[in-house]
N, C-alpha and C positions, 0 to 999 in steps of 0.2 A: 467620642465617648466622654463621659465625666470622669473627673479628677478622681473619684474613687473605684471607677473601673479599672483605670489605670493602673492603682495600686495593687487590686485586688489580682490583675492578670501580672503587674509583677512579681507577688507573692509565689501564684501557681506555677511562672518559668521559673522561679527561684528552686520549690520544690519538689517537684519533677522528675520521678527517682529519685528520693530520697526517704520515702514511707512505703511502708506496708498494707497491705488489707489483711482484713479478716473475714474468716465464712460464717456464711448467716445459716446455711444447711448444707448437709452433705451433698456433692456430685459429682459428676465423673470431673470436672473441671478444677472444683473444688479441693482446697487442701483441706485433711482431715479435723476437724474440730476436737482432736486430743491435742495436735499442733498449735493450736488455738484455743485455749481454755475461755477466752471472753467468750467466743462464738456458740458456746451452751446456756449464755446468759441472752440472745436476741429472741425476741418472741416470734412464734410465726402469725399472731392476730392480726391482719390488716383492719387499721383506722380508715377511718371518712374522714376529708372536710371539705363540708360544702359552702360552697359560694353561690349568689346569686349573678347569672349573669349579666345585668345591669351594674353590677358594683365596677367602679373605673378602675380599669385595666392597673393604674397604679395603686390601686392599694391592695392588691391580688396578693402579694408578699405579707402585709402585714395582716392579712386574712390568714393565712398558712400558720404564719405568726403566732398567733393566739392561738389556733390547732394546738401548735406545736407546744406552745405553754401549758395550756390544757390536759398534755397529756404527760407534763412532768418533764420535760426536755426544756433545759436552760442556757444561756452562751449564745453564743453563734452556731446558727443551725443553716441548714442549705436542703430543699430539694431539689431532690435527683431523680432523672427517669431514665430509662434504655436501656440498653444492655451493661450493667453494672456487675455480674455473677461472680464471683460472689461478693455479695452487700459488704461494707464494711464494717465491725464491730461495731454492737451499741446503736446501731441503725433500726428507725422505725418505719414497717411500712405502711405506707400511706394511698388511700383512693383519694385522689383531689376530685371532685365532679362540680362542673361550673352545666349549670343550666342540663342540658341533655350531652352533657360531652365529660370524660375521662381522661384522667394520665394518671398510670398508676408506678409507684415508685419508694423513693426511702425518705425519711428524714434523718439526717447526718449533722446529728451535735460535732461541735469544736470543728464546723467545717474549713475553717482558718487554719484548721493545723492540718487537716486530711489532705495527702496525693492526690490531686485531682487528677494527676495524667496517670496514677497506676489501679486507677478505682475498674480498669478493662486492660487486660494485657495487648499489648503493643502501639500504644498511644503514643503518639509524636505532636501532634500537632490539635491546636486551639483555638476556636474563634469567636470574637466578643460579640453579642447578637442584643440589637432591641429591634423594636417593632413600631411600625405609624400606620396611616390607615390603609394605605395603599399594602402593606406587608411589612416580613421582616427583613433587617437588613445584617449585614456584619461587615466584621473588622478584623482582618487573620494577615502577615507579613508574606503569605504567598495570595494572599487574593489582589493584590494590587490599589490596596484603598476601598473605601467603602463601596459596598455592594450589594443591590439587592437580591434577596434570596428566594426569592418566591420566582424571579426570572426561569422562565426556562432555558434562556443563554447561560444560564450558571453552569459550568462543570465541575462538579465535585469527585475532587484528588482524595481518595481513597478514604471514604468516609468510615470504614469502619476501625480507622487510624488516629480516628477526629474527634474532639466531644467540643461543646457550644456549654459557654458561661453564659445567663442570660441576665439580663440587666433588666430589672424595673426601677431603676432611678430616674427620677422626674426628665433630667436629659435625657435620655433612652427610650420612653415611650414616650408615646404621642396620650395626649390630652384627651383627642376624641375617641379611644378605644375604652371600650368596655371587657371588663375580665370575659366574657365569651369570645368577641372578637380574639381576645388574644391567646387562651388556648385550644382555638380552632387554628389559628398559624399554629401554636407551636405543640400538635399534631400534625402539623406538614414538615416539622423542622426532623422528630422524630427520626425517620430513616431516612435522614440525609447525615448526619453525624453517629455515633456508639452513643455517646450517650447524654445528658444536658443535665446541668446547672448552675439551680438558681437559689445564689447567695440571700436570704433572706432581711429584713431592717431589724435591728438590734444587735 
């Protein structure tokens, strides 16, 4: 992984139980949003942003990017898809749709500061994922080294225990993938982890 992956997943074991969430709407799961005074300020509007899927797979992030600018969200932001419930304060949702394919999820300003392991109750464990042509691959302390994940030898240790950071840094994907190629894998990555994210450029 690159040097800033590194950093990035030592930030998230660093803090790891240490932050809060906030709810985006009431549920039975949900803490109440009087407990929660921010969580009367998230909007329920889902955003669009589209990509073509011809645009390469690495500039996928700074496509979201500009989304996310766009819509008034500044700093460091990260999307997020999968079971997240509830969203974290301040969080925007977002329809990505690259070509004929969907992931739909949040944008999460100051994601540098956000729990990424308590954004799902009962998170323990991590794993750093980019993609080449052949599929995706990862990097987790109980996988044994890198690993392809589209394998069907793969067994996955209690995925809904699990969330995947994904990396579009020029290390981490491959050159010949196009933003369609790549989130068609990562709808296969979907329900094999709770839930993914992807650290944004800027």
């Amino acid at each position: 992984m690159a040097r800033a992956d590194v950093v990035i997943l030592g930030a998230v074991i660093v803090v790891m139980g240490c932050a809060s969430t906030q709810v985006e709407e009431p549920s039975p799961l949900a803490r109440s949003s009087q407990a929660n005074p921010r969580a009367t300020r998230i909007g329920a509007r889902i955003h669009t942003a589209r990509v073509e899927a011809a645009v390469p797979a690495r500039e996928l992030g700074g496509r979201i990017q500009e989304r996310a600018r766009e819509l008034g969200l500044s700093g460091p932001v990260a999307f997020v898809w999968g079971d997240v419930s509830p969203a974290p304060a301040e969080s925007t949702r977002l329809e990505l749709v690259v070509g004929g394919r969907h992931l739909s999820g949040w944008l999460v300003p100051e994601a540098h500061q956000v729990d990424m392991g308590t954004l799902a109750s009962g998170i323990h464990d991590v794993i750093m994922v980019g993609a080449e042509a052949k599929g995706l691959y990862g990097h987790a302390p109980g996988l044994g080294g890198r690993i392809e994940l589209d394998g069907a030898h793969v067994a996955w240790r209690e995925p809904e225990r699990t969330f995947a950071l994904v990396s579009l840094m020029p290390g981490d994907v491959s050159a010949e993938l196009d933003s369609g190629d790549l989130v068609a894998m990562l709808e296969r990555l979907t329900p094999r982890v709770r839930y993914s994210v992807m650290p944004l450029p800027g």
